[in-house]
C-alpha positions in Angstrom: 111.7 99.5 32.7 114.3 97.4 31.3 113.0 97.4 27.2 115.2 95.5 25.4 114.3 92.6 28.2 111.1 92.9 27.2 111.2 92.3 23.9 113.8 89.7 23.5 111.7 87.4 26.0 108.6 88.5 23.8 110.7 87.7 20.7 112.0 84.1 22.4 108.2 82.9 23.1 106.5 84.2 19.9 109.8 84.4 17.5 108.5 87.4 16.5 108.1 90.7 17.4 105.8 93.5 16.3 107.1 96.2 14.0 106.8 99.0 16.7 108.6 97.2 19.0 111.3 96.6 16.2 111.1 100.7 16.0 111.2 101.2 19.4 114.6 98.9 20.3 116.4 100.7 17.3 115.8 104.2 18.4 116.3 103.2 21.8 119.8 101.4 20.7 120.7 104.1 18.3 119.1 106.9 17.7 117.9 108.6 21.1 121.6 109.3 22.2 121.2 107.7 25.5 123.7 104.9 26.7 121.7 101.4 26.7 121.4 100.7 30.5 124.5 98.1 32.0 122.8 94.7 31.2 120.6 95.8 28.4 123.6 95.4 26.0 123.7 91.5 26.4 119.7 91.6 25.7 120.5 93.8 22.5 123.2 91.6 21.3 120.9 88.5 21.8 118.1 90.1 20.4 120.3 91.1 17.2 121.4 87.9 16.6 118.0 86.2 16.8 117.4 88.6 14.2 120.1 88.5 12.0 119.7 84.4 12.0 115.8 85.0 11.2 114.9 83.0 14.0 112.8 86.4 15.2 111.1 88.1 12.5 109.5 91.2 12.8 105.6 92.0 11.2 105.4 93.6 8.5 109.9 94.0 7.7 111.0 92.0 4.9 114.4 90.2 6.1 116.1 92.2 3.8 115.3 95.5 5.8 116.0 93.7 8.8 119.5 93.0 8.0 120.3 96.6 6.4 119.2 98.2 9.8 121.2 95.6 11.9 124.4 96.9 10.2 124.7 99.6 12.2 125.3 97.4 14.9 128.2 95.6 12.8 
């Protein structure tokens, strides 16, 4: 199932996402080890920078927090 899809078109419609989706993208991006699927990178890097801009928030994740845990994809 193509995740990071998912949510960024979830993220597009609603500009927001829920905060286990938010957990679910970073520790399929970063923490799990395995390669993000061939296509899934330009869904990460839009998602992100929906993000960073604030045009997608996430429930419950101050902006702040948001930001520190999109460094690691500086």
């Amino acid at each position: 199932m193509p995740l990071i899809k998912g949510v960024l078109e979830k993220a597009l419609q609603e500009s927001r996402i829920t905060r286990r989706e938010w957990e679910v993208v970073l520790e399929y991006a970063t923490l799990t080890g395995e390669v993000v699927r061939e296509g899934e990178n330009s869904h990460l890097c839009h998602l992100v920078s929906l993000l960073e801009g604030g045009e997608v928030t996430v429930e419950g994740v101050p902006q702040a927090e948001i930001l520190r845990c999109l460094a690691v994809f500086a």
